[in-house]
C-alpha positions as CSV (number, residue, x, y, z in Angstrom):
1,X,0.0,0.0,0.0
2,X,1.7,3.3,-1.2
3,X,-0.1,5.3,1.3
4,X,-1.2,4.5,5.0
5,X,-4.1,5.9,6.6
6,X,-5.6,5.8,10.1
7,X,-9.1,4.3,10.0
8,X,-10.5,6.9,12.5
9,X,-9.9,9.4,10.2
10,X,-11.5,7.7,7.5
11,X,-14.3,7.3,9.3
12,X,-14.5,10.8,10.5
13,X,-14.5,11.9,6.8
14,X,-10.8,13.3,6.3
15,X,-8.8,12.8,3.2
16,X,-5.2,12.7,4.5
17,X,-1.7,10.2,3.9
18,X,1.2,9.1,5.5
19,X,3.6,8.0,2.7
20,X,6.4,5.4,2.6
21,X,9.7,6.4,0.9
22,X,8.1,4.1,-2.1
23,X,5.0,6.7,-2.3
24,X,4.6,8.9,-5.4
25,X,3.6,12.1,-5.2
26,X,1.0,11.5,-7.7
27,X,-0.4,8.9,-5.1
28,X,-0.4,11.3,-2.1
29,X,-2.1,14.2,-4.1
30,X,-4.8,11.5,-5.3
31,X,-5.6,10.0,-2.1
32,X,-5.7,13.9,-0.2
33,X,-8.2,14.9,-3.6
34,X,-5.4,18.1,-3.7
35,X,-3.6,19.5,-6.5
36,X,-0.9,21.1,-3.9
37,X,0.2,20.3,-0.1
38,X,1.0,23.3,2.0
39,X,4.3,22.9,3.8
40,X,6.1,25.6,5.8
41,X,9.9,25.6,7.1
42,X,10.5,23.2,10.0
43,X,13.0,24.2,13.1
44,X,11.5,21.7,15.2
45,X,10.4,24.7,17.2
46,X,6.7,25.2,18.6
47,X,5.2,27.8,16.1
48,X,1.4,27.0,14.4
49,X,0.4,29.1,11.3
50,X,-2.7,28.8,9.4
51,X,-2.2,27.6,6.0
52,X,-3.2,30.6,4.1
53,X,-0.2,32.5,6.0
54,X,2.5,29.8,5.6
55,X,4.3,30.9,2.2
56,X,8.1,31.1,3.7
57,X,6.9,31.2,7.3
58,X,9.1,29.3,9.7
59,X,6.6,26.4,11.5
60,X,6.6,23.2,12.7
61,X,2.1,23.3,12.8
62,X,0.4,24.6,9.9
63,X,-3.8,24.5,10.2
64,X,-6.4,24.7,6.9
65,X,-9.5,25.9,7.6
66,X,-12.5,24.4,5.9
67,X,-14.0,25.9,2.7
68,X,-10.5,27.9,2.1
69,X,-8.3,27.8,-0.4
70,X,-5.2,26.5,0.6
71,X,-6.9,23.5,2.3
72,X,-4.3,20.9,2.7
73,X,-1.1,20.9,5.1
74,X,1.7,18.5,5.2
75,X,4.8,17.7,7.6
76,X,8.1,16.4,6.1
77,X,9.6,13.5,8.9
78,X,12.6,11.1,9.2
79,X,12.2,10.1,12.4
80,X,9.9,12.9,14.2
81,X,6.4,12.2,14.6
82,X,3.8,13.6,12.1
83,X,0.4,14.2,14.1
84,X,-2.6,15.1,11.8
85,X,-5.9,16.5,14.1
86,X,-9.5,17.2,12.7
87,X,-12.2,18.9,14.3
88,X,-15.2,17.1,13.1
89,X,-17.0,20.0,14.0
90,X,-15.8,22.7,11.8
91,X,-13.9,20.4,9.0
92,X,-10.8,22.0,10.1
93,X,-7.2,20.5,10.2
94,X,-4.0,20.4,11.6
95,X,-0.5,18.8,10.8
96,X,2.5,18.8,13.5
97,X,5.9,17.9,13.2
98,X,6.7,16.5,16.4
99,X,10.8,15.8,17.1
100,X,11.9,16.1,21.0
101,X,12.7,19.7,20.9
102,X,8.7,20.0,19.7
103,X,7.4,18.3,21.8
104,X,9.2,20.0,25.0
105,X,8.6,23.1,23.5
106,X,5.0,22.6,23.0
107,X,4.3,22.0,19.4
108,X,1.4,20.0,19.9
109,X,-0.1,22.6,22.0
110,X,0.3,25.3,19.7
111,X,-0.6,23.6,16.8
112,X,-4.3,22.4,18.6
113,X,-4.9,25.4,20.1
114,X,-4.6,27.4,16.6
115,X,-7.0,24.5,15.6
116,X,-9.7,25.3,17.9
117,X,-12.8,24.0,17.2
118,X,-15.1,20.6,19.0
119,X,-15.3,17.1,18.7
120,X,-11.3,16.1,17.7
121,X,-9.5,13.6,16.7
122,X,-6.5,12.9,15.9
123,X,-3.8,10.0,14.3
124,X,-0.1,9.9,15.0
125,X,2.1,8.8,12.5
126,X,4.6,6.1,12.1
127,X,8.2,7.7,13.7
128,X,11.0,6.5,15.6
129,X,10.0,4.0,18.3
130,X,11.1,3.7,21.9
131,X,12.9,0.5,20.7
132,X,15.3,2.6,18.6
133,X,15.1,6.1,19.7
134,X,18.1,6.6,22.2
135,X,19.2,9.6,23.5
136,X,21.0,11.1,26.4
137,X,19.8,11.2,29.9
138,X,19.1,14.8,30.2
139,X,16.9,15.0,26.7
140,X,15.2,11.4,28.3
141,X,14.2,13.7,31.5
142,X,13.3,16.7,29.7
143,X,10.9,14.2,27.5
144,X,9.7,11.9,29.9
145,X,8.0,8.7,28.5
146,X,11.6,6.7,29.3
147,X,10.6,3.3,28.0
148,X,14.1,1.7,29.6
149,X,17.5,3.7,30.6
150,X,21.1,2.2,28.9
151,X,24.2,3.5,30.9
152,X,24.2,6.8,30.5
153,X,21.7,6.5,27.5
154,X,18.1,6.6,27.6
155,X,15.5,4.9,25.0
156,X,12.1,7.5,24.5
157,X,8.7,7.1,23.2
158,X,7.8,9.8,21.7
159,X,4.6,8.5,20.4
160,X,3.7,8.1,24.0
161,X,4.7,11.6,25.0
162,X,2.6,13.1,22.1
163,X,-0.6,11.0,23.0
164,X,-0.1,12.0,26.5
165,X,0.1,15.9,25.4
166,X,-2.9,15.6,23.1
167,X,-5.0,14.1,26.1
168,X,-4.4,17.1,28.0
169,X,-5.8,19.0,25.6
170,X,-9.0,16.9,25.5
171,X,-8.3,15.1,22.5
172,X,-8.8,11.7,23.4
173,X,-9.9,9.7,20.5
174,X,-6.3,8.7,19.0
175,X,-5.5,6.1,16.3
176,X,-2.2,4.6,16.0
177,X,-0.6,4.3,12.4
178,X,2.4,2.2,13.5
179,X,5.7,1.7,12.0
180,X,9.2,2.0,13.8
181,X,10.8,4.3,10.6
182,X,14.5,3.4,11.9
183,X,14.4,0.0,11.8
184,X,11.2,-0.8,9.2
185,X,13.3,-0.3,5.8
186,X,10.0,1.1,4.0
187,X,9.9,4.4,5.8
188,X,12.9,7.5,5.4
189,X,15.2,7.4,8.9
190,X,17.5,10.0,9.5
191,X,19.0,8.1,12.5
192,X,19.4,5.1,10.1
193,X,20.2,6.5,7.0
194,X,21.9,10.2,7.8
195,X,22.1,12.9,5.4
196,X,21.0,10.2,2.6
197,X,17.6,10.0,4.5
198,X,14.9,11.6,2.5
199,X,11.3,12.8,3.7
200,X,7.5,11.3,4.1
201,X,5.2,14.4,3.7
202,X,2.4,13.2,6.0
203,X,-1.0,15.4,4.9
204,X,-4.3,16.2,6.0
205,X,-7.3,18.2,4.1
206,X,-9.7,20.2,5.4
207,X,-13.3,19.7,4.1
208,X,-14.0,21.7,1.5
209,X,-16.9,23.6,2.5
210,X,-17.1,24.8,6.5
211,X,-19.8,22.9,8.6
């Protein structure tokens, strides 16, 4: 399958993707129903933009409103977490990048809150599992969600820490698209693969007409 999808999405009426590193473009575009993705700069910082605002805008959450013209967002990862939120409510969407240095800054608050609107959910991305993601102590602390400590090493789940930041924010219905993209050769791994590593462009589309 060139492009996974989370079933609660489906069911909740949201075109969206997360791609392999085997998915054409072509694919992508076809399954989101959108001749263009808008993407902003990523410095795994904690800044949400809405869509319509995003041309050359440093970001690491970009949100589409319903009925707008620029109505699908995307998140390059290698590693980092995409996160894709709808609000069933107003057909609105959101897509986070979600490295450490997000997710300790608050990316996934930032990029909900710009959100807004009732009746969320959300899917998180295959990314880097606990079984593979090791990092120092300190950035383990600063974290949390330590799955097991190494010496002076620590392994992370970050998938953990990004369900555990969207359920303080009252989204709790959550699907899991799983995948470990260091050690599952169909997905892009910095970690694995360096500065050869390419991106998956994980994208959501609003609805296009605003409930």
């Amino acid at each position: 399958m060139p492009v996974l999808h989370s079933a609660l999405l489906d069911s909740a009426g949201f075109r969206h993707g997360f791609p392999t590193r085997d998915t054409p473009e072509d694919a992508l575009l076809q399954a989101l129903g959108a001749p263009r993705i808008v993407q902003a700069r990523q410095v795994h910082g904690a800044r949400a933009v809405l869509a319509v605002e995003a041309a050359g805008q440093e970001a690491d959450a970009l949100v589409a409103r319903a009925g707008q013209g620029e109505a699908c967002v995307g998140v390059r990862v290698a590693d980092c977490v995409p996160v894709l939120v709808a609000s069933r409510a107003t057909g609105d969407v959101v897509a986070i990048h979600a490295g450490w240095r997000g997710v300790v800054a608050g990316v996934v608050r930032a990029g909900v809150e710009l959100l807004g609107g009732a009746d969320r959910v959300a899917a998180i991305g295959p990314c880097i599992g606990p079984c593979c993601f090791e990092v120092g102590r300190d950035v383990g602390a600063r974290v949390g969600f330590v799955a097991r400590d190494a010496g002076d090493k620590a392994f992370v789940d970050l998938r953990a820490a990004v369900r555990a930041h969207l359920a303080a924010l009252g989204v709790d219905e959550v699907d899991d698209v799983l995948g470990c993209t260091k050690h599952e050769a169909r997905f892009h791994s910095f970690r694995r693969d360096g500065a050869d590593s390419g991106r998956m462009l994980a994208s959501i589309a609003a609805r296009p007409t605003r409930v």
